[in-house]
N, C-alpha and C positions, 0 to 999 in steps of 0.2 A: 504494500500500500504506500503510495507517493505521500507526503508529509510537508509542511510548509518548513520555513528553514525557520527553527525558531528561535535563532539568534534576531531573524528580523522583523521589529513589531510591526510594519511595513504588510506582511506577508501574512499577517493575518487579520487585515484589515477588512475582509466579506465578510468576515462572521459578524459584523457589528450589530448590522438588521438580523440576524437569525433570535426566534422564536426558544422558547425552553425545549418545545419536543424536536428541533432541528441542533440546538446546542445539545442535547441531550444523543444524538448521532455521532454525533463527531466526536464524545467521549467513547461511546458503543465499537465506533468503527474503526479503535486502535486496540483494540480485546484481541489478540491473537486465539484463543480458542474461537471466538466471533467466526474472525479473517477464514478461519479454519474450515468450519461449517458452511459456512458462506462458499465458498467456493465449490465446496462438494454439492450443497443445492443448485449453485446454476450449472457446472459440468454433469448432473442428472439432467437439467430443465432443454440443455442443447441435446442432448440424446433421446429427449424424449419420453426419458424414465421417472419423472417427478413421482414419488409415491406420496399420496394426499397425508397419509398419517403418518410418513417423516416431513413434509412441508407442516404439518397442525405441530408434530412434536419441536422444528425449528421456532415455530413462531411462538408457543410456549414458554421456550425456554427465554429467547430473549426478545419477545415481546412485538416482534416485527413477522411481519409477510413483505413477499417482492411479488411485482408481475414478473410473469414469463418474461425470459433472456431476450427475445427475440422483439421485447416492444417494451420494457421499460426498465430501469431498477428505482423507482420510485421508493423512498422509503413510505411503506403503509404501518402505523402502530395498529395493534388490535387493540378494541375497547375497553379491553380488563388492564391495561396497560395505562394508555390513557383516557382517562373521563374524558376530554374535548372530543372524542371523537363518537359522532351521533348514529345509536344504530338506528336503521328503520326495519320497523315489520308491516307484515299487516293488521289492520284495523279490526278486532274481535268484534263481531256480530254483535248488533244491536247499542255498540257502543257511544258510535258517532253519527250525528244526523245527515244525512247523503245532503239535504240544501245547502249546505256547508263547510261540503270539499273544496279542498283549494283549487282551483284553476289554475294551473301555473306549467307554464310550457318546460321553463329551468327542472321544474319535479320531474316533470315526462322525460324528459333527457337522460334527468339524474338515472332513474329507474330503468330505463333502457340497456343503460351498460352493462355485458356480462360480469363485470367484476361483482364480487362483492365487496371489495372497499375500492375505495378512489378518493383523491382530495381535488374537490371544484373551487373554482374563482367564481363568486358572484358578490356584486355589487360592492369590489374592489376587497371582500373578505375571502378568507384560504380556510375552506372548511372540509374536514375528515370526516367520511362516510363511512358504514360497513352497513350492506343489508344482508337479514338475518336468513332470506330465501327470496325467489323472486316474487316479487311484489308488483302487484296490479289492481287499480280500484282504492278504495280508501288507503290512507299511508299512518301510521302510529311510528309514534317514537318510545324502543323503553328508556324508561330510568331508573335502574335501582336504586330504592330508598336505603340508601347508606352514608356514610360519610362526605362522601364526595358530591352529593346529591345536587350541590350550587354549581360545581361546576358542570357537571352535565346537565342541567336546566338551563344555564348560563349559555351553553354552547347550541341546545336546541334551539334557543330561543333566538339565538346569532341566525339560524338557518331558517325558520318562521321568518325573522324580519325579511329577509334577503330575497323568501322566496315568494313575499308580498310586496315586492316593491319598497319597501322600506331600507333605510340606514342599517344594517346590521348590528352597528353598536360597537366596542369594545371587544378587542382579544384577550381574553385572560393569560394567554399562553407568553405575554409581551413582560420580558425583564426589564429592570431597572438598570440605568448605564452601569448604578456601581459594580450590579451582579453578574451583567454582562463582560465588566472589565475583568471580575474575579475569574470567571470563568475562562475567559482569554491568555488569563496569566497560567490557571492550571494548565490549558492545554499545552501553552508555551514549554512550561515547565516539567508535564509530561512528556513532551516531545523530544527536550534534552535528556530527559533522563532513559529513555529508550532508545537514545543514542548516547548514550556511556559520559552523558555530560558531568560531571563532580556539583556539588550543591555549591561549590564557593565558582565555579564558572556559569551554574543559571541564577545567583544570585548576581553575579558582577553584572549578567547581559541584562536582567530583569529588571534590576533597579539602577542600572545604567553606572558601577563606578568602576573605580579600576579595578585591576584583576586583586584578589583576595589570597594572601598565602596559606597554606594549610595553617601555619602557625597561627596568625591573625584571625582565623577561622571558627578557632576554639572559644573564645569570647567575641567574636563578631556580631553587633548589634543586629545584622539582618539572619543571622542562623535562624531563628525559630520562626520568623514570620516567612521564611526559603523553606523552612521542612514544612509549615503548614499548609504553603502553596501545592510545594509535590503533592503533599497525602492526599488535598483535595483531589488533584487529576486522577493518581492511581484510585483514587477511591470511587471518584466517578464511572472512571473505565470498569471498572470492575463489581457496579451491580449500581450503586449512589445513583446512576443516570434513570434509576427507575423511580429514583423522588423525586427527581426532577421534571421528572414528566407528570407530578401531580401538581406541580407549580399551579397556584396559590395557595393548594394544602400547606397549610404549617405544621400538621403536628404529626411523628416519625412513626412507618408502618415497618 
């Protein structure tokens, strides 16, 4: 996997606009067991061989499904992974009043597509799909009533407005510069140290001074705030990017 040079802050200047569950990638997609699996599911997917219950057991594990090799690598999250993303099913009998189906040409589209997930643009918002089976005639959304219950209301309600003509609203999925800077530094940081960088050489490029002797190192005022940066990345890489994608959940699962 190609890697940015992360001596240069320069070089990681696209992630700025990246969302939590697209920062939350880009920690995922330096997991060398990931890399691993990853590559055995599309050498199946160009053969032809995808078996459906090691694609459900990849996506499982770390929380992602791909279209097919041949037309996308889209990152798709599954629902249980992340709340923003809206399933649809269908509408149980007797539930909903038929005068009061939405008309909306964007739904018919939505629904058309053989996937069952997809992420569409409408009305300048980037909204995560998965339908539960194919779906025709009245449309429902679930929600499990748990925890999370705001932000998937939050994210449903993103796709009502949208697919009424309306403002959509607000992304909940949207970091704060600071946390988006922290997280720039992890990746930085992880990226040196996955190339055999020493913490007194990502510390000197990180916080920009001169190079740091082993000696000087030992009492160096940037040590602990350089090992808290690392631990964030490897910790990220290494399962963290799955609280990240409950962003604005605060409290730890």
């Amino acid at each position: 996997m190609a890697r940015a040079d992360w001596r240069s802050a320069s070089a990681y200047e696209d992630l700025w606009p990246l969302d939590a569950p697209a920062f939350a990638y880009e920690f995922l997609r330096r997991n060398t067991e990931f890399l691993s699996d990853y590559a055995r599911f599309f050498r199946a997917g160009r053969r032809g061989a995808t078996d459906p219950a090691e694609a459900e057991a990849f996506a499982q594990r770390w929380g992602v499904r791909f279209r097919s090799q041949a037309r996308s690598r889209a990152v798709l999250w599954t629902p249980r992974t992340l709340p923003s993303v809206v399933t649809l099913t269908k509408t149980p009998d007797g539930l909903a009043d038929p005068r009061l189906e939405l008309d909306s040409r964007s739904l018919q589209s939505i629904l058309a597509v053989d996937d069952e997930d997809q992420v569409v643009e409408l009305r300048g918002a980037r909204l995560r799909l998965h339908r539960e089976e194919k779906v025709g005639g009245a449309v429902a959304v679930l929600l499990p009533l748990d925890q999370l219950f705001d932000i998937r209301a939050a994210a449903a309600l993103r796709l009502w407005r949208a697919l009424t003509g309306r403002t959509p609203g607000p992304d909940l999925g949207v970091l704060t510069p600071e946390r988006r800077s922290r997280l720039i530094l992890g990746l930085r940081a992880l990226d040196g140290r996955l190339e055999r960088a020493t913490y007194p050489e990502i510390a000197a490029v990180l916080f920009d001074t001169a190079p740091i002797s082993k000696r000087d190192w030992i009492s160096h005022e940037l040590r602990d705030q350089t090992g808290r940066i690392v631990r964030l990345g490897f910790s990220m890489m290494r399962g963290g990017y799955r609280r990240l994608l409950l962003h604005p959940y605060r409290r730890r699962v």
